[in-house]
C-alpha positions in Angstrom: 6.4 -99.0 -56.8 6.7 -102.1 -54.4 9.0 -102.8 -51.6 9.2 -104.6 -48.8 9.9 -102.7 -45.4 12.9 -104.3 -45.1 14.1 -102.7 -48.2 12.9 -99.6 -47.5 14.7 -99.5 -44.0 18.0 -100.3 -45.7 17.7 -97.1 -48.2 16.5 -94.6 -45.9 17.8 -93.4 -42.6 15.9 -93.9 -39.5 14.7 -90.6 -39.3 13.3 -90.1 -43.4 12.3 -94.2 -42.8 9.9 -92.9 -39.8 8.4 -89.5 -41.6 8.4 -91.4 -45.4 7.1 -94.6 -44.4 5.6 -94.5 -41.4 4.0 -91.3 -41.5 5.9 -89.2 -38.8 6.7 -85.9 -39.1 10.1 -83.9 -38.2 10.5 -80.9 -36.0 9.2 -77.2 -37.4 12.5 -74.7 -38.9 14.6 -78.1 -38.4 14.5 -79.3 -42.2 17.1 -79.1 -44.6 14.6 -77.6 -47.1 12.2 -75.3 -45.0 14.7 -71.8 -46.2 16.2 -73.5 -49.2 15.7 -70.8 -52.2 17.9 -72.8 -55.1 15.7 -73.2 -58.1 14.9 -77.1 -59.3 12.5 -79.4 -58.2 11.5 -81.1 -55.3 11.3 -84.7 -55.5 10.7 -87.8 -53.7 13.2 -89.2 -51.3 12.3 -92.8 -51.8 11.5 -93.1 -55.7 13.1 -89.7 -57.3 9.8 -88.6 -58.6 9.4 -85.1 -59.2 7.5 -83.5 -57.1 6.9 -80.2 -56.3 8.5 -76.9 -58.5 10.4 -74.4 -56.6 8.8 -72.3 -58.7 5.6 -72.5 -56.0 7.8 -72.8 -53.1 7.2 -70.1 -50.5 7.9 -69.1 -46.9 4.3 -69.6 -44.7 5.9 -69.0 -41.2 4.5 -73.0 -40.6 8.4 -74.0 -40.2 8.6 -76.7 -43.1 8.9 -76.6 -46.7 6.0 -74.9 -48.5 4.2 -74.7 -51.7 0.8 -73.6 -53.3 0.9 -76.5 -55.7 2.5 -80.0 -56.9 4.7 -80.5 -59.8 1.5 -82.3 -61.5 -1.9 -83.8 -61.4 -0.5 -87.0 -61.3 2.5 -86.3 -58.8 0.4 -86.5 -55.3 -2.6 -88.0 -53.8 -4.6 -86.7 -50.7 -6.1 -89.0 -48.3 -8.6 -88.0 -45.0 -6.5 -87.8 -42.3 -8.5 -87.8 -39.0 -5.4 -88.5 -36.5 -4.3 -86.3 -33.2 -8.0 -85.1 -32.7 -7.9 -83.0 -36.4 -9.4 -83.7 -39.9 -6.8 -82.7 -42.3 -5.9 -83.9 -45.9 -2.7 -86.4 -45.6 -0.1 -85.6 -48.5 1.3 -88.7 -50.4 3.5 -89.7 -53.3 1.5 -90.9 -55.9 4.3 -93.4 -57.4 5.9 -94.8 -53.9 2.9 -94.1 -51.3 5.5 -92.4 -49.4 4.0 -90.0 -46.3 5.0 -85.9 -47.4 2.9 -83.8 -45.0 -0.4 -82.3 -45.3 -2.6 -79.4 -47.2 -4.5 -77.3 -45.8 -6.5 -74.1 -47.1 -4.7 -71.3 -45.9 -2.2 -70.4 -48.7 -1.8 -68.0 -51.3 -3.4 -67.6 -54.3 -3.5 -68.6 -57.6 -4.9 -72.1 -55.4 -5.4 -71.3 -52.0 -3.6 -74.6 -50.4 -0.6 -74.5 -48.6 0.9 -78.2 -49.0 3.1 -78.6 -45.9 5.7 -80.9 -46.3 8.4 -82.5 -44.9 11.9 -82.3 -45.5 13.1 -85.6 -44.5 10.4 -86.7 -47.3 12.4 -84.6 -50.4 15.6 -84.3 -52.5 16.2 -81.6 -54.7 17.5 -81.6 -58.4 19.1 -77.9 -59.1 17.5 -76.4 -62.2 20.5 -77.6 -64.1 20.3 -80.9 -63.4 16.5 -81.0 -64.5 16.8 -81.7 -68.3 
């Protein structure tokens, strides 16, 4: 998916522009997702893909939204992320290149990671709306 800033900047608000696009991130326990239990999926903000399930949603403490895996092989990429002084694995849409979070190796099994993400990144479709 292809679009121009400009475009981008007139879909999003400033705040989901700056963390999607740009590769900020909001404040910890301020996202409108971090305790969200409803179950559905997690998608992208900027192209609607799915995501993440919140079937392996859970609560790390870390202050944003948190699961152990994505909604598919094909729904994420990972790139090296060696900004503020850390190496970390960034967290990306695979279908918009939009900026999610990060995954580290600290969560629970069956995988181990603990893909931190953003709020301002997601939108949620309710389990009943997932057909």
């Amino acid at each position: 998916m292809q679009k121009s800033q400009t475009d981008w900047k007139s879909e999003l608000s400033e705040e989901e522009y700056k963390v999607s696009r740009c590769g900020g991130t909001e404040h910890p326990f301020s996202g409108k997702y971090y305790n969200h239990k409803e179950e559905g999926t997690y998608i992208c903000n900027c192209c609607k893909k799915p995501l993440f399930s919140s079937s392996t949603k859970y609560d790390s403490g870390s202050g944003w939204p948190s699961f152990y895996a994505p909604f598919g092989e094909d729904s994420i990429i990972g790139l090296r992320d060696t900004s503020h002084g850390m190496i970390r694995e960034e967290v990306k849409c695979r279908h918009c290149d939009a900026h999610l979070g990060h995954v580290f190796p600290d969560g629970p099994p069956p995988t181990g990671l603990r893909y931190c993400i953003n709020s301002l990144s997601l939108d949620f479709k309710p389990a009943k709306n997932t057909e």
